[in-house]
N, C-alpha and C positions, 0 to 999 in steps of 0.2 A: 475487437480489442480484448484481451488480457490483462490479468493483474498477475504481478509477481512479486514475495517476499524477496526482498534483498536480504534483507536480515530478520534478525527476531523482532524488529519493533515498524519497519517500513516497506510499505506496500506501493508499487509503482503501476502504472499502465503503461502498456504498448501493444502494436499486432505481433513485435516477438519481445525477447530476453535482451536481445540487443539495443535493440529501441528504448526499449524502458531503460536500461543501462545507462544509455548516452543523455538520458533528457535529465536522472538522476544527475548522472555528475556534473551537467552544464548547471542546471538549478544550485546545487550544493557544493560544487566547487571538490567534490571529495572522489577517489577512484577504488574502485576493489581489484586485488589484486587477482590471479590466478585460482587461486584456490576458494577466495572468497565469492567468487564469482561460481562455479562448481557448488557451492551450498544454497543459491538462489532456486527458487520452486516455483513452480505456478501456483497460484493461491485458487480456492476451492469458492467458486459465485456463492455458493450458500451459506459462508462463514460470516456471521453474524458481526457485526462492529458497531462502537457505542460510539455516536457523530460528537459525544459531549466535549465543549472547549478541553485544551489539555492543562486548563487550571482550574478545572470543576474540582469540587472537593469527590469524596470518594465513595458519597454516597447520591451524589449526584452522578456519579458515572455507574456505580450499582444500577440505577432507575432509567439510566439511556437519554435520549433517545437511542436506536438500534435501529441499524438498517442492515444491507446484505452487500457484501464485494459485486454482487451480480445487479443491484439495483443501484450503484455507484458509475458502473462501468456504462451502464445505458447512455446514463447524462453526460458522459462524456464528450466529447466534439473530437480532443484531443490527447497525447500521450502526457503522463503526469501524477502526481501525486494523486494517493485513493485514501490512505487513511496509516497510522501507525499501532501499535501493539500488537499481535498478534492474537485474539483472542476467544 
C-alpha cells in the first residue's frame, strides 16, 4: 500500500492513485476534477506527521506526538485516510 497527497492538507492510502481516489470520494462525498487529480503525488514513508487531535492548540501540535507515513501505512489493513497537513 501507498500513501498519496490529494492536496496540500490530505493524505490518502491505496495499492494505486486510483484506489485511493475512489475511497476519497466515497468517504467524503467530494470529486477532483482533471486537472486536480494531475497534481496528486505520492507521499514520501519518511515524512514526519504530528498524530495531534486537529483541535490541539498549537503548541501541542509543536511537541507531537510524530510518527512517519511509512509507520502509518504498516497498520493499515485497508485503503483510507493516513493523516492531513502536509508537513
Amino acid at each position: 500500500m501507498k500513501a498519496w497527497w490529494l492536496n496540500e492538507y490530505e493524505c490518502w492510502a491505496g495499492e494505486t492513485l486510483e484506489e485511493a481516489l475512489a475511497v476519497w470520494e466515497k468517504e467524503t462525498g467530494c470529486h477532483l476534477d482533471d486537472d486536480e487529480r494531475e497534481d496528486c503525488y505520492e507521499a514520501n514513508p519518511d515524512t514526519r506527521v504530528n498524530m495531534s487531535d486537529e483541535d490541539a492548540s498549537l503548541e501541542e501540535m509543536r511537541n507531537g506526538p510524530f510518527t512517519t507515513i511509512g509507520e502509518i501505512l504498516v497498520t493499515m489493513g485497508k485503503p483510507g485516510y493516513i493523516c492531513g497537513y502536509d508537513s
